[in-house]
SERO-4910 file (N, C-alpha, C, O; in steps of 0.05 Angstrom, whole numbers):
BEGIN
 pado doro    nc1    nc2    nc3   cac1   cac2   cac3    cc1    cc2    cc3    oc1    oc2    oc3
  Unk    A     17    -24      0      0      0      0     17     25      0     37     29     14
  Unk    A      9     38    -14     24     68    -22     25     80      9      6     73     23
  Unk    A     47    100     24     49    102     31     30    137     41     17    147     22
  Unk    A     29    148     58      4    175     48     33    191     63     50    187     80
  Unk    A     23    214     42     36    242     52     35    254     77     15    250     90
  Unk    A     55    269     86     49    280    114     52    312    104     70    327     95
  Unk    A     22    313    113     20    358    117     30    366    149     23    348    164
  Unk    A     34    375    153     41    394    180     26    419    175     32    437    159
  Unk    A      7    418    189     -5    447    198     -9    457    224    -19    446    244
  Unk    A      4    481    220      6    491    250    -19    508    244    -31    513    223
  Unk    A    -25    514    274    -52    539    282    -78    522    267    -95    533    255
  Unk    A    -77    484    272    -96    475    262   -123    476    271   -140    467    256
  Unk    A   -128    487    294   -148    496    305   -163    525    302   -183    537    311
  Unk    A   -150    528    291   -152    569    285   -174    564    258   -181    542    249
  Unk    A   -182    589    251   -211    588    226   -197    575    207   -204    552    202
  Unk    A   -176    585    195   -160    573    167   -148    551    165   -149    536    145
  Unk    A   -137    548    186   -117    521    188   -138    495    195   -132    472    190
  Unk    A   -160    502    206   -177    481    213   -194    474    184   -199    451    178
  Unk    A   -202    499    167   -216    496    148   -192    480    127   -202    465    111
  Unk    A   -173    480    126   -153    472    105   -151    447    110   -157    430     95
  Unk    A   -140    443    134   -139    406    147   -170    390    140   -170    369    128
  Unk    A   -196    402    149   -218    388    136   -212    381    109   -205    359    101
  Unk    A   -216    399     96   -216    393     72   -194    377     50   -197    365     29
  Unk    A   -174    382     63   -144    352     58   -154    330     65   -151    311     49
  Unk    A   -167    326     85   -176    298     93   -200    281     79   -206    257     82
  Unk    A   -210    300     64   -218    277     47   -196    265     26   -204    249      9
  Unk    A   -178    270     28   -157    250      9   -152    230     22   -150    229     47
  Unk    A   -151    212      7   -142    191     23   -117    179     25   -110    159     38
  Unk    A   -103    198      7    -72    187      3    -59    213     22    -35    219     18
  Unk    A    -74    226     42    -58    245     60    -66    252     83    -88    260     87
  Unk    A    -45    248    103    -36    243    140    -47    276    147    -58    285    127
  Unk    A    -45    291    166    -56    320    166    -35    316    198    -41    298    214
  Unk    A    -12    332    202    -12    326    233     -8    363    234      5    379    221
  Unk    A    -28    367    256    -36    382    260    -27    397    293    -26    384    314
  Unk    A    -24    415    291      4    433    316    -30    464    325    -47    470    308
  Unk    A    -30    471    345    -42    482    358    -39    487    393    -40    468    409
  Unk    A    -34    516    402    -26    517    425    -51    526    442    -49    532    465
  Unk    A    -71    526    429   -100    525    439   -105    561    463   -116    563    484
  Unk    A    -93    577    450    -90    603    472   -119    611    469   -134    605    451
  Unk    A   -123    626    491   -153    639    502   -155    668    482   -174    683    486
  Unk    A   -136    674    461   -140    698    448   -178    708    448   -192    726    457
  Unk    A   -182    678    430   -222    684    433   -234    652    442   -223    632    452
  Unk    A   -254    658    435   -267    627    445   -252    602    447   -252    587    428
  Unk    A   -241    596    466   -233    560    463   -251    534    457   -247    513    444
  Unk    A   -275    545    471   -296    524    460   -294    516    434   -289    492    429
  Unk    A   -297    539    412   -300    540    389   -271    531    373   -276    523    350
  Unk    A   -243    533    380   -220    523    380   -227    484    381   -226    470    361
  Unk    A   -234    476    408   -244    455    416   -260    444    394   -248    430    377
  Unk    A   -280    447    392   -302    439    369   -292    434    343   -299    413    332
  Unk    A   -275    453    331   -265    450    314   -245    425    316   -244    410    297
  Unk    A   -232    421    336   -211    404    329   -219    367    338   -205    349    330
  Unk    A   -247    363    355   -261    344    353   -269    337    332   -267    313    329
  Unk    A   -277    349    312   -279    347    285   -266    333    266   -276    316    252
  Unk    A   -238    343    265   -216    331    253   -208    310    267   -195    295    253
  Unk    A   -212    303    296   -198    282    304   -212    255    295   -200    233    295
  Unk    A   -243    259    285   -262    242    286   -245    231    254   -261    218    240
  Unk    A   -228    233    245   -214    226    223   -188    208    240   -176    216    260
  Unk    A   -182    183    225   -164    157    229   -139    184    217   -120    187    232
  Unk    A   -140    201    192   -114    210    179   -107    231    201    -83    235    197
  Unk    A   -114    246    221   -116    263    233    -94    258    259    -99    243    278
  Unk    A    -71    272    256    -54    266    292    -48    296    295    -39    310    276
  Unk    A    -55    307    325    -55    330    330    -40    327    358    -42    309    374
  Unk    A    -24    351    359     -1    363    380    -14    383    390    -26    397    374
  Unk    A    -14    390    418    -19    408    433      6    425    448     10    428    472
  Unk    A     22    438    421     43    455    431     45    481    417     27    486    402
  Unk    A     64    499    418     69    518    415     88    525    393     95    504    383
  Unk    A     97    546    382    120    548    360    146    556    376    170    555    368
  Unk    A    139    565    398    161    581    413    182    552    423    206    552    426
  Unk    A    159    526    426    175    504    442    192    494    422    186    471    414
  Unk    A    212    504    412    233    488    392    230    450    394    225    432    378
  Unk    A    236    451    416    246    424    423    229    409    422    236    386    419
  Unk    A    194    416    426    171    390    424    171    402    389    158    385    376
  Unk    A    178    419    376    169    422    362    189    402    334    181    389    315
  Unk    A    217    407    344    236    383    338    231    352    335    237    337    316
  Unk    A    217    345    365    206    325    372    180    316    334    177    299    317
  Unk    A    171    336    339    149    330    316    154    318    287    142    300    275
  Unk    A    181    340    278    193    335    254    210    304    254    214    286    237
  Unk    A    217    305    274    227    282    276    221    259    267    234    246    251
  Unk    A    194    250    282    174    228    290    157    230    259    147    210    251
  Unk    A    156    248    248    140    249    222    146    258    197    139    280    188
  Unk    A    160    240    185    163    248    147    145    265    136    125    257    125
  Unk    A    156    297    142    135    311    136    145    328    101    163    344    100
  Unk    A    134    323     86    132    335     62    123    376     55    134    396     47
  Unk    A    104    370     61     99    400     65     92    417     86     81    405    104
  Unk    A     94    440     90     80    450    114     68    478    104     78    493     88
  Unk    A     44    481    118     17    500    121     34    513    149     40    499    169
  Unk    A     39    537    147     40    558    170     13    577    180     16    602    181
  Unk    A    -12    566    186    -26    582    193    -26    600    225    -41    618    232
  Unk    A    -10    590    236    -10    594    272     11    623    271     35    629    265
  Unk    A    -15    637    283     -7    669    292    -16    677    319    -22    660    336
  Unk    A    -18    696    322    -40    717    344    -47    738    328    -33    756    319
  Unk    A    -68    734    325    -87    751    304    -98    774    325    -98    774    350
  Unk    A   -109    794    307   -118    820    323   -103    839    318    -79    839    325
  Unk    A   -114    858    304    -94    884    303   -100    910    325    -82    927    329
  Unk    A   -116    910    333   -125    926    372   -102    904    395    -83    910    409
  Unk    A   -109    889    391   -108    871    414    -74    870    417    -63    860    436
  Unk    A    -58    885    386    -21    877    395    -20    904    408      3    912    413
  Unk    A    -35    916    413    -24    945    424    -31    939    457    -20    953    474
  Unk    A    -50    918    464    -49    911    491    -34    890    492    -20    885    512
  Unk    A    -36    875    471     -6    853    490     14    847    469     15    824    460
  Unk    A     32    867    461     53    862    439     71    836    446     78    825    425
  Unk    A     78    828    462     91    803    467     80    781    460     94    764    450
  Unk    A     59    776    463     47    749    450     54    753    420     53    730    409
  Unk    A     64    776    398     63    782    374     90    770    373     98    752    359
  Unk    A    103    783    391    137    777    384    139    743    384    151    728    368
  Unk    A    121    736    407    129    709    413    122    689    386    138    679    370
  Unk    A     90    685    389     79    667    360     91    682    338    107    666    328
  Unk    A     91    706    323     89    711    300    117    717    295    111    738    285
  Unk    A    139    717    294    161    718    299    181    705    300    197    698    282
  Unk    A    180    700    333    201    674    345    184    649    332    195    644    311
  Unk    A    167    635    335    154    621    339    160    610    297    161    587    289
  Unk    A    161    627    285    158    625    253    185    621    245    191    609    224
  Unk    A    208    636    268    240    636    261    248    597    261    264    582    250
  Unk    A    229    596    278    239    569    296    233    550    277    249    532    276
  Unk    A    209    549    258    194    528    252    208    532    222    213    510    211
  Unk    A    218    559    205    234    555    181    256    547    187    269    544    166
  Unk    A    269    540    207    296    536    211    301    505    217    322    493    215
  Unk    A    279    495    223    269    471    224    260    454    195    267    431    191
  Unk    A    247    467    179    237    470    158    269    458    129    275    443    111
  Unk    A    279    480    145    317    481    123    320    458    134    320    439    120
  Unk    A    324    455    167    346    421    173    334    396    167    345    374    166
  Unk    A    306    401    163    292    363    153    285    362    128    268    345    122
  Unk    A    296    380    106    291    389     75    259    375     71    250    356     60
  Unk    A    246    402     88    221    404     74    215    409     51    229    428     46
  Unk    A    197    402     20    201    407     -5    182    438     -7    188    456    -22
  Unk    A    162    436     11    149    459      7    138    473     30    129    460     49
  Unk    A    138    503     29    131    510     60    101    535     52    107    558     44
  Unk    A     84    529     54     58    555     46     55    572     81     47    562    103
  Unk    A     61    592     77     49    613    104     30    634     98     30    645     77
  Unk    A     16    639    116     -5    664    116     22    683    128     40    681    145
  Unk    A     12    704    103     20    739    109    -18    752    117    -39    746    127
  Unk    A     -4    770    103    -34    792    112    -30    810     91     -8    818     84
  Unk    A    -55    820     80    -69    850     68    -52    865     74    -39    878     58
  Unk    A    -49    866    115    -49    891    130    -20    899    130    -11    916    144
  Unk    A     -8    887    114     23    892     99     23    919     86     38    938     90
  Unk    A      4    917     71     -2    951     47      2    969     69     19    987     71
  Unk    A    -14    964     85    -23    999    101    -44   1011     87    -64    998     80
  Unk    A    -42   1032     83    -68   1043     76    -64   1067     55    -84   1080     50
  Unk    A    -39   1075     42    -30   1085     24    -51   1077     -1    -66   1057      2
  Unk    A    -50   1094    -28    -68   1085    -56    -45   1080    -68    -23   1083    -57
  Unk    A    -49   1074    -90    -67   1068   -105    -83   1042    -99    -80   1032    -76
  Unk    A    -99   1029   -116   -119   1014   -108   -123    993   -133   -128   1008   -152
  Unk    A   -123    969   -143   -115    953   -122    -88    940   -113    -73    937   -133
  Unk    A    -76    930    -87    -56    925    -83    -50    899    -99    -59    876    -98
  Unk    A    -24    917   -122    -13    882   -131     10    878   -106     18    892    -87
  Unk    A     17    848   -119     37    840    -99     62    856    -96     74    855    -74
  Unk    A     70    873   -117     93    890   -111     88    917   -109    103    934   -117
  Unk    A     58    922    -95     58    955    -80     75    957    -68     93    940    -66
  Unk    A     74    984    -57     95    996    -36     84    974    -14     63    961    -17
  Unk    A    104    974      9     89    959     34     85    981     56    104    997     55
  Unk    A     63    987     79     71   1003    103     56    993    119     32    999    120
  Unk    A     72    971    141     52    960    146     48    987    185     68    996    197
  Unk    A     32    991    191     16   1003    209     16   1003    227     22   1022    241
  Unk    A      8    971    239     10    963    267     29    943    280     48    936    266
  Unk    A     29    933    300     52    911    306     43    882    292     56    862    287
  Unk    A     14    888    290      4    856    280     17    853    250     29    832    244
  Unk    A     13    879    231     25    879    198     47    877    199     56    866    179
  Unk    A     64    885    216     89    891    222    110    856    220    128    850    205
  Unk    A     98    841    241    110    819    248    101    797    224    116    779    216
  Unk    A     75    801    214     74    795    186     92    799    170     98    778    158
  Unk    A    105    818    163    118    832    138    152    821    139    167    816    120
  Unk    A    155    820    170    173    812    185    176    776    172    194    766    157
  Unk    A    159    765    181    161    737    172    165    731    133    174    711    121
  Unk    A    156    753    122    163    749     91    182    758     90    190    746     71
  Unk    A    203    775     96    230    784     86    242    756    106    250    742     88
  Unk    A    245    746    124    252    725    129    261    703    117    282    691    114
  Unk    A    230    701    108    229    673     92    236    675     61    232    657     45
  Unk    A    247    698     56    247    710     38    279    707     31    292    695     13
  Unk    A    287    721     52    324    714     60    335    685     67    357    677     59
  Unk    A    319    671     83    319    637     83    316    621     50    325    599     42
  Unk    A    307    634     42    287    622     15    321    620     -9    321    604    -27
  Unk    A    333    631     -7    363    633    -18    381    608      1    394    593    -14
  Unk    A    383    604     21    395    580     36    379    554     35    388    533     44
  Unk    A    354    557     24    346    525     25    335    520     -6    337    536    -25
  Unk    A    325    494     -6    322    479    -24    289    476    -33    278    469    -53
  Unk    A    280    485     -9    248    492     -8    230    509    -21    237    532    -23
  Unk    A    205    500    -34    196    521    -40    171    540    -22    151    531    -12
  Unk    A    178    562    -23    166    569     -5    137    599    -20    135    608    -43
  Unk    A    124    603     -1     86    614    -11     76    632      2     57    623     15
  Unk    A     80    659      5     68    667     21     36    682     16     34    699     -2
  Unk    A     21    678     26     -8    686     20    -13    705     38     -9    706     62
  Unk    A    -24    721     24    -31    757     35    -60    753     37    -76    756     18
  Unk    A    -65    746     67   -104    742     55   -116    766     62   -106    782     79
  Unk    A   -136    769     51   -148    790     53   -182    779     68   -195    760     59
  Unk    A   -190    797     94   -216    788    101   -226    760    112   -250    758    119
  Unk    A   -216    747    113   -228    714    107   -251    712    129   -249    718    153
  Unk    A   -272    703    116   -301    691    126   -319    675    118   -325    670     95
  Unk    A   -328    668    140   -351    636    137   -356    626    151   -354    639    172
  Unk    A   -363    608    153   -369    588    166   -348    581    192   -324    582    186
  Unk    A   -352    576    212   -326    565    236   -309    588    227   -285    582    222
  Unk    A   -320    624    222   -305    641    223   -292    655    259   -301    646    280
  Unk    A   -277    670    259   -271    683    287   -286    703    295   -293    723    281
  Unk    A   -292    696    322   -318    708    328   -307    741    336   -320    761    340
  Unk    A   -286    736    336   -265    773    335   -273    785    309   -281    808    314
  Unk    A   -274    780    286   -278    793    266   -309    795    261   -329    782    267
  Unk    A   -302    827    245   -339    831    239   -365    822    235   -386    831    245
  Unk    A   -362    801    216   -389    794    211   -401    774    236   -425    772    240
  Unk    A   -377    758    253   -383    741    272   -391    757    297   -407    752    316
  Unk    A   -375    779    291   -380    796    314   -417    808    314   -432    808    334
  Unk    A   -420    816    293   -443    823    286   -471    807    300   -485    813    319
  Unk    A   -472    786    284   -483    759    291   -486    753    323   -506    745    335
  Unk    A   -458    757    336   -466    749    366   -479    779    374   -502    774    381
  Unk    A   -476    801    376   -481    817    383   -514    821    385   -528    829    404
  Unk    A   -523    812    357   -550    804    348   -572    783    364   -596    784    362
  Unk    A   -554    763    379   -564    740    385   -561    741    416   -576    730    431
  Unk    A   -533    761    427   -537    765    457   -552    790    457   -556    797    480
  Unk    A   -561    802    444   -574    833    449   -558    854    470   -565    866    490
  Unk    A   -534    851    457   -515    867    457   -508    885    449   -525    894    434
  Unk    A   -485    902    451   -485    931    436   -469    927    412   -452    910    420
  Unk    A   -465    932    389   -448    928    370   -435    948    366   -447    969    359
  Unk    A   -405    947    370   -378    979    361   -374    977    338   -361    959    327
  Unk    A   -394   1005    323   -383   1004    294   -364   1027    294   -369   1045    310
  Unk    A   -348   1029    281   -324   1051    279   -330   1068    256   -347   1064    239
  Unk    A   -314   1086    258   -321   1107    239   -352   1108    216   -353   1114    192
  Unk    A   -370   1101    231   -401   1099    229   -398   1079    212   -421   1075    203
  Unk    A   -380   1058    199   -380   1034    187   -366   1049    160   -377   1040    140
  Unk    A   -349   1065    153   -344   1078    130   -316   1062    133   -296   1071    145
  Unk    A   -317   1040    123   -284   1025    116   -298   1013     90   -320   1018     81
  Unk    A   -280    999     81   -281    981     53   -267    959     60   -245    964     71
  Unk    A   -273    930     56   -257    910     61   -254    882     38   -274    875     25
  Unk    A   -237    872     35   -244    859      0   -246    833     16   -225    821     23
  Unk    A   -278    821     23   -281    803     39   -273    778     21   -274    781     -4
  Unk    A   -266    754     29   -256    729      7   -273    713     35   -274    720     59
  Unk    A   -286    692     20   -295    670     39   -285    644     32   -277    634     11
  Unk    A   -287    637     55   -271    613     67   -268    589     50   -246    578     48
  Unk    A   -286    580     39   -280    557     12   -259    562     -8   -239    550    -14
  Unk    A   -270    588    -16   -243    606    -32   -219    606    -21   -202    590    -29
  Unk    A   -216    614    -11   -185    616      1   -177    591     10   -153    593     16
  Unk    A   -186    564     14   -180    534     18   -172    516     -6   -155    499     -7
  Unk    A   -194    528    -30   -188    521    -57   -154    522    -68   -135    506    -73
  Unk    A   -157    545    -67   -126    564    -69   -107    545    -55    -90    534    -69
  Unk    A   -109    540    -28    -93    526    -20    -83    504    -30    -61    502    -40
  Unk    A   -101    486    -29   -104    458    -32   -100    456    -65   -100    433    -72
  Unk    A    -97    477    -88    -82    477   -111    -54    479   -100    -41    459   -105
  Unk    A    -42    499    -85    -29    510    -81     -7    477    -74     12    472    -88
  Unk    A    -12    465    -57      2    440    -46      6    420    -65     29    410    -65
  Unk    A    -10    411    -84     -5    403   -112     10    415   -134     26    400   -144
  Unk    A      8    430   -140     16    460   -161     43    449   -158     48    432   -141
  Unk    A     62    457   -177     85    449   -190    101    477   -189    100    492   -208
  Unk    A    119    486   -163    128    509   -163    155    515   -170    172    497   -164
  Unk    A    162    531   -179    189    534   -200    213    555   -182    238    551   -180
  Unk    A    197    579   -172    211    591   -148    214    579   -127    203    560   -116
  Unk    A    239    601   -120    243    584    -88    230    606    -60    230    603    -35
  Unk    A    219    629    -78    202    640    -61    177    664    -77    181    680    -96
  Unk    A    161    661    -68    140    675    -85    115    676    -65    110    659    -48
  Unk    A     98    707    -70     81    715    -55     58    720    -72     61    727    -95
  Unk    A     27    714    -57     10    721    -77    -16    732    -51    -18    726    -27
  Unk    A    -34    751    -70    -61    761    -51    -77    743    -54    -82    737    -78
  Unk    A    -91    729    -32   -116    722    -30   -132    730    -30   -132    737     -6
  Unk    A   -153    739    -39   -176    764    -39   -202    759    -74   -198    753    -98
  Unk    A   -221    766    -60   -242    764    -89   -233    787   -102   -234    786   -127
  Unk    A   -223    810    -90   -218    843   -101   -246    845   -113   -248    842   -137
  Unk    A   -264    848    -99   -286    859   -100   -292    868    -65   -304    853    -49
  Unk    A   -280    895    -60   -283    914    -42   -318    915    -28   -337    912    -43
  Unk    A   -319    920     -2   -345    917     -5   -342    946     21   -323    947     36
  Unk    A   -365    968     20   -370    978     38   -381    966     71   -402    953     70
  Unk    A   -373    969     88   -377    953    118   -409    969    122   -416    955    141
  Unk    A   -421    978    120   -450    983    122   -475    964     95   -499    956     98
  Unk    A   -459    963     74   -474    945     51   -476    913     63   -496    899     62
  Unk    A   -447    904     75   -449    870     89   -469    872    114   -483    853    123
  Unk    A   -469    905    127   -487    898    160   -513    897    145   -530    882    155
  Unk    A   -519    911    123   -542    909    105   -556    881     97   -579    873     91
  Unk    A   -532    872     99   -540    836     74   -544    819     97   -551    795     95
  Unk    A   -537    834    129   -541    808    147   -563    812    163   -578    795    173
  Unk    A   -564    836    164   -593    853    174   -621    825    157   -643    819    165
  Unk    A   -606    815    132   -635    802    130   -640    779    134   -657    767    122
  Unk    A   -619    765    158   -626    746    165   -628    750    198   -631    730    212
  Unk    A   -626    767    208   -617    773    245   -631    799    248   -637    813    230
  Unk    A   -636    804    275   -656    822    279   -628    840    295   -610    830    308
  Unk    A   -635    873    288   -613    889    280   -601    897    313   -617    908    329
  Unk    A   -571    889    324   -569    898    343   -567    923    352   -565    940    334
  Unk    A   -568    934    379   -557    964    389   -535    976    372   -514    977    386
  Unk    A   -533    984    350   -503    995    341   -492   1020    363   -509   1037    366
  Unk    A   -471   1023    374   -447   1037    388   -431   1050    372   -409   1041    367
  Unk    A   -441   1076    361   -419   1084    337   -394   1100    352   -396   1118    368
  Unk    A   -374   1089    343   -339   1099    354   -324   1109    338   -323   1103    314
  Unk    A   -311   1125    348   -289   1137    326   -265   1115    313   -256   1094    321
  Unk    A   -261   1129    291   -244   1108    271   -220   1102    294   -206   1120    304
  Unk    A   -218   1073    299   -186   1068    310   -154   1072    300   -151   1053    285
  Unk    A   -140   1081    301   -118   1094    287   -108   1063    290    -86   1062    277
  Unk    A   -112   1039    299    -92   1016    290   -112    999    261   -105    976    257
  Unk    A   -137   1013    243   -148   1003    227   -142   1019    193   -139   1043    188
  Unk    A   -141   1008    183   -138   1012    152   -160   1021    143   -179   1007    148
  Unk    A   -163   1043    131   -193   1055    117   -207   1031     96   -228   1019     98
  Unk    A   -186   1031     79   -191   1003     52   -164    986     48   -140    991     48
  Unk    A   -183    955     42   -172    936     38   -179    935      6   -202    943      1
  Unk    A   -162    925    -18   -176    920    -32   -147    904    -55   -129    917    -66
  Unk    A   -150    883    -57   -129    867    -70   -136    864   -105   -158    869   -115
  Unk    A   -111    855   -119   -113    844   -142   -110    819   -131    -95    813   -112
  Unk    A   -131    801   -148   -119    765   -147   -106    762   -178    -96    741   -183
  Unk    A   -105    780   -195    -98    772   -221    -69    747   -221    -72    728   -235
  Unk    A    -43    749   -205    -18    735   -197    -37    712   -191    -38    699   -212
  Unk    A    -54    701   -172    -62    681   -168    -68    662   -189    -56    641   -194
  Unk    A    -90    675   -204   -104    665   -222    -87    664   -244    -89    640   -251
  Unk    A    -73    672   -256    -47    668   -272    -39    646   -275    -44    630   -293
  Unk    A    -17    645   -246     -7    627   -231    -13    600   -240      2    584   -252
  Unk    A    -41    598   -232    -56    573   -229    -77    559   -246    -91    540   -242
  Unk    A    -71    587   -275    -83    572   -296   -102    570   -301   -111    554   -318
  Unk    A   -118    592   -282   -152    589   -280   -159    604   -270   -148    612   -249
  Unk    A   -190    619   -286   -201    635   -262   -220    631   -251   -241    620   -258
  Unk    A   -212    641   -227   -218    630   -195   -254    639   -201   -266    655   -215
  Unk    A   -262    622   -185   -306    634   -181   -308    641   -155   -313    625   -138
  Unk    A   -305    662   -151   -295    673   -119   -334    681   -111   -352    691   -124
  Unk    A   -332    670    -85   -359    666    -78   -370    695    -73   -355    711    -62
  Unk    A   -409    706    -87   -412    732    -84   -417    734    -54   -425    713    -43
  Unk    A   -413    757    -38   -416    766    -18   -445    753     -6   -448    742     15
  Unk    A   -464    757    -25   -491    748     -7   -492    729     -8   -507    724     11
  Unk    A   -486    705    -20   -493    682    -15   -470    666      6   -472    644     15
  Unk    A   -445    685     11   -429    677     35   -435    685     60   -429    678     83
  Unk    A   -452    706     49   -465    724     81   -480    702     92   -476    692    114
  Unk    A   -510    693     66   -534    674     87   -512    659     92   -504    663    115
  Unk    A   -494    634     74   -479    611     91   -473    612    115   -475    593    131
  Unk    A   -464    640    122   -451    646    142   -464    651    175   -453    648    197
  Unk    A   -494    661    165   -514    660    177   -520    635    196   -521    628    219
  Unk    A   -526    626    167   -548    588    174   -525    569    191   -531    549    204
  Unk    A   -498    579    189   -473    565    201   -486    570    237   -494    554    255
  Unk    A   -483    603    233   -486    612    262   -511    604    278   -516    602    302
  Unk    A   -524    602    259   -557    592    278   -550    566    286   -558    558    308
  Unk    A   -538    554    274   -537    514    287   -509    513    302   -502    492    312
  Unk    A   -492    539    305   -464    537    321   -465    561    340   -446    563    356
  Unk    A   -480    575    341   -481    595    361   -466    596    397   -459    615    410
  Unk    A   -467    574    400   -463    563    422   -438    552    430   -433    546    453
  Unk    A   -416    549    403   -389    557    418   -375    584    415   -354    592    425
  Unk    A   -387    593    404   -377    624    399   -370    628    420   -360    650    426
***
């Protein structure tokens, strides 16, 4: 019997890394071992749930450690002929690094130094990591190709931007090919209940107050969650020729943040809105080219329309409400 591939995904419990590992596992020719340090950033329940899920899979072996722990993390590479690796594991939040910048330094950083350096000594063939949008800053023109200016803003864009010149400078010392994906927005289903539209939704359902910022006048180039998994899961197959290359994830179809509270307004009954002044750690507009993607990959992408990811996203929350 053919022997099955081993993925390594770290932050497999997180929205992305959990949505990517599901959907690998229906192969049947591929192992998923999956790395998660399970932090209280937001819901653990919902961390939890998610990763019951995947375990309910025979291909599924999951670690409960950290990136910072070199040595269990050594332990891992070791014990497992791992072929490629998915870097989804961060600390997400761009408010939240200005109250605890050290959790940034630690996961996004140290934690990413550790795991490429790891990556070079067991000649991994391929390494895919999440960057961020929030690399641009908020400078125009509009839309960001991959070789805009970069400025990134806050400490969260920052340690992002930090990890691609890295892997960027590594990417000349090894043999690996390496991916970095700039996502833009990502939502859906088993989305983070930190970001807007989840935020929305609970706010709706606890009869709560909802903080909209600068009366909702941002733009964000929302991409949902199937989309950006698609991408991937070409992406791990795909036949790559560099030894380092970056691309945007994003539909680049910009949407105003009052048109999405619009499209959800018609499934949820409308919470208290709390209007706040614009936060100086937020970007006015997001708004990407995928044209490099689609190129790339030989196809163009059917990037899902906003309303019909909105209801999914809905009908998700009515039957999951409860680990939020």
């Amino acid at each position: 019997m053919k022997k099955r591939k081993k993925i390594l995904i770290t932050g497999v419990a997180g929205f992305i890394g959990f949505s990517i590992a599901k959907k690998l596992l229906r192969k049947k020719n591929l192992q998923i071992i999956g790395i998660d340090n399970l932090n209280q950033y937001y819901s653990k329940k919902l961390k939890l749930k998610r990763l019951q899920i995947l375990k309910k899979d025979k291909n599924f072996v999951f670690y409960n450690t950290d990136l910072v722990d070199k040595k269990k993390l050594e332990f891992i590479f070791k014990k497992n002929k791992i072929s490629t690796v998915f870097n989804l594991a961060a600390q997400a939040g761009v408010r939240y690094s200005y109250e605890n910048p050290k959790s940034y330094t630690d996961s996004n950083i140290i934690g990413f130094i550790n795991l490429i350096e790891l990556i070079k000594n067991y000649k991994i063939k391929k390494f895919i990591f999440a960057s961020s949008s929030s690399v641009y800053g908020d400078e125009k023109p509009f839309p960001k190709l991959e070789s805009s200016e970069l400025n990134p803003i806050n400490l969260y864009s920052l340690s992002k931007l930090t990890n691609e010149y890295f892997a960027k400078s590594m990417s000349k010392l090894m043999n690996t090919k390496i991916v970095g994906l700039r996502f833009f927005t990502i939502y859906g289903p088993w989305g983070r209940p930190d970001m807007l539209i989840m935020k929305y939704l609970i706010a709706s359902k606890k009869n709560i107050d909802f903080l909209l910022y600068n009366n909702g006048d941002h733009f964000r180039d929302f991409t949902y969650i199937d989309d950006a998994v698609d991408i991937c899961e070409s992406l791990l197959y795909k036949k790559i020729k560099k030894n380092f290359d970056i691309f945007n994830i994003c539909s680049s179809k910009p949407l105003h943040i009052t048109k999405v509270i619009k499209q959800i307004n018609k499934y949820v009954k409308k919470p208290k809105i709390l209007k706040k002044p614009r936060d100086k750690a937020d970007v006015y507009k997001t708004f990407g080219s995928n044209k490099k993607i689609n190129s790339f990959l030989k196809q163009r992408i059917r990037f899902t329309d906003y309303k019909k990811g909105v209801e999914t996203t809905c009908n998700w929350f009515f039957e999951n409400h409860k680990f939020l």
